[in-house]
Steps between C-alpha positions, in 0.01 A plus 500: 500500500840703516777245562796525670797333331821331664736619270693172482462231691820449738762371239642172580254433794423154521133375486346241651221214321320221722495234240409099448751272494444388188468828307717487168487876488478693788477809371209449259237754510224344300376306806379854568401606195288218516312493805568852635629632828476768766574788180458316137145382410466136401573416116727863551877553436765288637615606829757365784415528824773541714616552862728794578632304873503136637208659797261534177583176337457260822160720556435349170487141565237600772269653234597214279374198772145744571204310459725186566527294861900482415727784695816610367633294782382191333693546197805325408809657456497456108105580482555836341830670367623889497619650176704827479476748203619804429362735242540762237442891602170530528207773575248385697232623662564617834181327751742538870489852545213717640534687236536220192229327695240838428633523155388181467171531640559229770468609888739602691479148718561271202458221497233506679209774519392699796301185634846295495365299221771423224418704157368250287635403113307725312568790668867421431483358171306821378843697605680275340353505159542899520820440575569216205336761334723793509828280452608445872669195524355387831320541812698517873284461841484475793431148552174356545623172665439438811767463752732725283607735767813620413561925406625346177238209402372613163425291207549609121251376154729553250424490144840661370334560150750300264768433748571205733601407872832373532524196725822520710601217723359165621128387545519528919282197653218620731715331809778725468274831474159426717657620855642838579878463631488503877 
């Protein structure tokens, strides 16, 4: 794999985190570590997933409620919550780009392969333990979610090494967020 790096992730850029209500820390990235995700391996590193626009984060109450008979129109308006955070200059692994997406070793239709089926874990999880491995700090995509359509929907795993999201603003209830403005 030859990665591509973003330099710096855009300074001051907000980022967006789906979270429970009753989360004490929104921004903890052992949950993660833990249990894995689409890049870190279970019983891995601690990583934040996050949401670069409000188009990826609503797609990700649909893939929350999969496997469930409950829509996201069933929810209440407090059922989930939206978290900002900005972070620290980062490099991360570039996975948006044709050409990130080669240096990768992902196809050129991620996140799904040639058969429109979405790229499973391990492919992903094997680039991201190269990229752990030679000190990027994270991992941005194009997002595997389903239903986010938007030029911009990408999501970030971010490990940030030793350094730590800052939360800015209010916990956002789930009624104030789950419709686009019309």
């Amino acid at each position: 794999m030859t990665f591509v790096g973003v330099a710096l992730l855009p300074i001051g850029h907000r980022w967006l985190r789906v979270v429970a209500r009753d989360w004490d820390d929104p921004l903890d990235p052992t949950y993660a570590q833990r249990l894995g995700g689409r890049w870190n391996p279970p019983d891995s590193w601690p990583t934040l997933y996050l949401n670069r626009d409000l188009d990826t984060a609503r797609a990700q109450i649909t893939r929350l409620l999969q496997g469930t008979p409950i829509t996201a129109d069933d929810l209440t308006d407090d059922a989930f919550a939206l978290v900002s955070a900005v972070l620290p200059p980062a490099e991360v692994v570039d996975c948006i780009s044709a050409e990130g997406l080669v240096g990768a070793g992902l196809p050129l239709t991620y996140p799904v392969d040639d058969a429109g089926r979405v790229i499973d874990h391990d492919a992903c999880q094997q680039v991201g333990r190269a990229a752990h491995d030679l000190h990027f700090e994270g991992i941005e995509a194009r997002s595997a979610v389903a239903g986010a359509t938007s030029p911009q929907s990408s999501e970030l795993a971010w490990w940030g090494h030793d350094a730590r999201a800052e939360l800015v603003g209010p916990r956002v209830a789930y009624g104030e967020w789950r419709s686009p403005a019309t």
